[in-house]
C-alpha distance (Angstrom), angle and dihedral (degrees) to the residues before:
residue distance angle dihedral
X1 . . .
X2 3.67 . .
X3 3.75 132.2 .
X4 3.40 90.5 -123.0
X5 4.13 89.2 60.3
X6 3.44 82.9 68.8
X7 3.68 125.0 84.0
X8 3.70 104.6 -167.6
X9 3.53 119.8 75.7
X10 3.91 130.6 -149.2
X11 3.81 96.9 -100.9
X12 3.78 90.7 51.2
X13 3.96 97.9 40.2
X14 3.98 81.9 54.1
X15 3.96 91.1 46.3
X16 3.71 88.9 53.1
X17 3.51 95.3 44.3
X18 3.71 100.6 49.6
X19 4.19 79.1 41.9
X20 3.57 94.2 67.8
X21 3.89 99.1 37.1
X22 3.48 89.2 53.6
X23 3.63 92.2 49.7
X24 3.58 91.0 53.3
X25 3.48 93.4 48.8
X26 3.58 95.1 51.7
X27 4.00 92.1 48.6
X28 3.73 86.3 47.7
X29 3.95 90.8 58.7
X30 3.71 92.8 37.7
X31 3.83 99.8 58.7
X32 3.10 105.5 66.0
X33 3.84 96.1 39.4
X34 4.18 78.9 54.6
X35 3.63 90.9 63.4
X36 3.28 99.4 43.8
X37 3.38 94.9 60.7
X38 3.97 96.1 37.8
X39 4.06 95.9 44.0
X40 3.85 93.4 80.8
X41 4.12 91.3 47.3
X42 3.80 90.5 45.4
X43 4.04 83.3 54.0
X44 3.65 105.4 46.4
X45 3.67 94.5 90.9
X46 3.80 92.0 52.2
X47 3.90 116.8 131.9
X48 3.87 100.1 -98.0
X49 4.07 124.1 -117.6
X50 4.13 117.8 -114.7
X51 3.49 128.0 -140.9
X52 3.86 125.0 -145.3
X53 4.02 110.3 -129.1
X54 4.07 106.3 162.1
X55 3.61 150.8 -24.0
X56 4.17 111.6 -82.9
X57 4.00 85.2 -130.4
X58 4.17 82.6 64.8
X59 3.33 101.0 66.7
X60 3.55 136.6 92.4
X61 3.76 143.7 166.1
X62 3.82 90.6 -81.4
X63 3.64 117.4 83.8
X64 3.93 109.8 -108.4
X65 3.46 129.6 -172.5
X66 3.62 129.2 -118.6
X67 3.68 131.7 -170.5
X68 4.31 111.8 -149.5
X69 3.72 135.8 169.3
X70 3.64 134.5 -150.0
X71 3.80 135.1 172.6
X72 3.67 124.9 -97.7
X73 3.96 126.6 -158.4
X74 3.60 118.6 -162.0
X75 3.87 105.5 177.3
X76 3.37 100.4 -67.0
X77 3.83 107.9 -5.1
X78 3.83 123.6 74.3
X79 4.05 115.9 -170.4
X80 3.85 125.9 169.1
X81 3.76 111.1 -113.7
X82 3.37 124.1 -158.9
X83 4.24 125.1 -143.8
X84 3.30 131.8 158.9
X85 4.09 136.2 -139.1
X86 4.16 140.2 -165.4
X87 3.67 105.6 -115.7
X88 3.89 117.9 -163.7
X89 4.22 139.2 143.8
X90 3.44 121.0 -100.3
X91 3.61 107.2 -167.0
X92 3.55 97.4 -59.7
X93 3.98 97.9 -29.4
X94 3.47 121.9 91.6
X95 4.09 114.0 -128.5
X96 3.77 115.6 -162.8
X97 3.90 114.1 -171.9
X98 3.69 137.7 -169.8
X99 3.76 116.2 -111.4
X100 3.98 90.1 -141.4
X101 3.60 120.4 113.4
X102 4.09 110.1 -123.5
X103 3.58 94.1 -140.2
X104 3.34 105.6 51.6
X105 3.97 116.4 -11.5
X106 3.47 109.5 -105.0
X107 3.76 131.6 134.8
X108 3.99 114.9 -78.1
X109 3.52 119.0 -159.7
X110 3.64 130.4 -161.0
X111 3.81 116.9 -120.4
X112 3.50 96.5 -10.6
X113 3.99 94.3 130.0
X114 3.12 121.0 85.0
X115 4.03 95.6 -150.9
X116 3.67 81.4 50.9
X117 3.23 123.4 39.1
X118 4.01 108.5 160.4
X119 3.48 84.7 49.8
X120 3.75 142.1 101.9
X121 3.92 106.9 -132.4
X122 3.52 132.6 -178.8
X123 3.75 126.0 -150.5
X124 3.47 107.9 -150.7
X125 3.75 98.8 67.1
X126 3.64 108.2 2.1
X127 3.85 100.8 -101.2
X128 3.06 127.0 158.6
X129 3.97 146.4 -167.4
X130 4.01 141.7 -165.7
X131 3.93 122.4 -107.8
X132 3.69 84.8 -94.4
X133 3.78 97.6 51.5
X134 3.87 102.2 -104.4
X135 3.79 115.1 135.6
X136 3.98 125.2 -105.7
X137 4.27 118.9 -114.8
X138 3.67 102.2 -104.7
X139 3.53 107.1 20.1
X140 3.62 125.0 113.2
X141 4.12 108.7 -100.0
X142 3.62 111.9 75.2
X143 3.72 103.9 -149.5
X144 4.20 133.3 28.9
X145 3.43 124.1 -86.8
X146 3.94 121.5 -77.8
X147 3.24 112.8 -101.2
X148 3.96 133.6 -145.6
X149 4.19 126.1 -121.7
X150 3.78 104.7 -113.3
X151 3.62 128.7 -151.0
X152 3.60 128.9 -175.0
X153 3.82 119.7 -156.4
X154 3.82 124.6 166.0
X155 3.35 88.3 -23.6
X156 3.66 102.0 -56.6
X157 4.23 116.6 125.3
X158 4.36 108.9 -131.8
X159 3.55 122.4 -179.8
X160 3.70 125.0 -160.1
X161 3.09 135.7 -176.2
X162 4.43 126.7 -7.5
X163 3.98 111.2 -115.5
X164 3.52 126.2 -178.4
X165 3.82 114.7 -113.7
């Protein structure tokens, strides 16, 4: 066979070459950079973990509150981290809510004002919240506390995960 036979020359064999080793290359950096980015999408619909906070023969109609723990995976590094909720009896449903403060974050406590004592109160800006969570006219946080999915199993309280109410 004769060089002339063929129809690619050396400076476009060596184009194509370094073409396709680049491209492999590149897809070779890209993947894993893809699944980084898509792992947390492809786990959002995941069947969420529970956390055991009490016994259901605890509770009353007061707001209590009760320290849990639960693990938490960030890529590669799982730690325990501790929260906390107020546990009480609503008629026959169990309401679990987050001590947090909606307008800022800080620390509510429940009947720790002295103007107000069936309420939840927080210190750093005066807020305040009803026995069942739901936030006062004319007091700083704009919306009620969040509030925790409950399950009850063999009489044993579980919270999952915090939603917004």
């Amino acid at each position: 066979m004769s060089e002339k036979e063929h129809k690619v020359s050396r400076r476009q064999f060596l184009t194509y070459t370094l073409t396709g080793v680049g491209g492999f290359m590149a897809a070779g950096i890209m993947m894993p950079m893809a699944r980084f980015a898509l792992d947390p999408a492809l786990k959002a619909g995941a069947e969420s973990e529970t956390a055991y906070v009490c016994e259901l023969s605890q509770l009353t109609e007061e707001p209590q509150l009760f320290p849990f723990t639960y693990k938490q995976t960030d890529a590669w590094y799982e730690s325990d981290v501790s929260e906390s909720a107020y546990v009480m009896l609503v008629g026959d449903e169990v309401l679990a809510l987050s001590p947090k403060c909606t307008h800022l974050g800080c620390q509510v406590g429940f009947g720790t004002n002295d103007e107000h004592p069936e309420q939840f109160y927080c210190p750093c800006h005066f807020g305040r919240f009803d026995k069942q969570g739901i936030n006062i006219a004319n007091t700083p946080p704009t919306r009620p506390l969040d509030a925790y999915e409950v399950t009850v199993e063999d009489g044993k309280v579980n919270v999952g995960q915090i939603y917004r109410r």
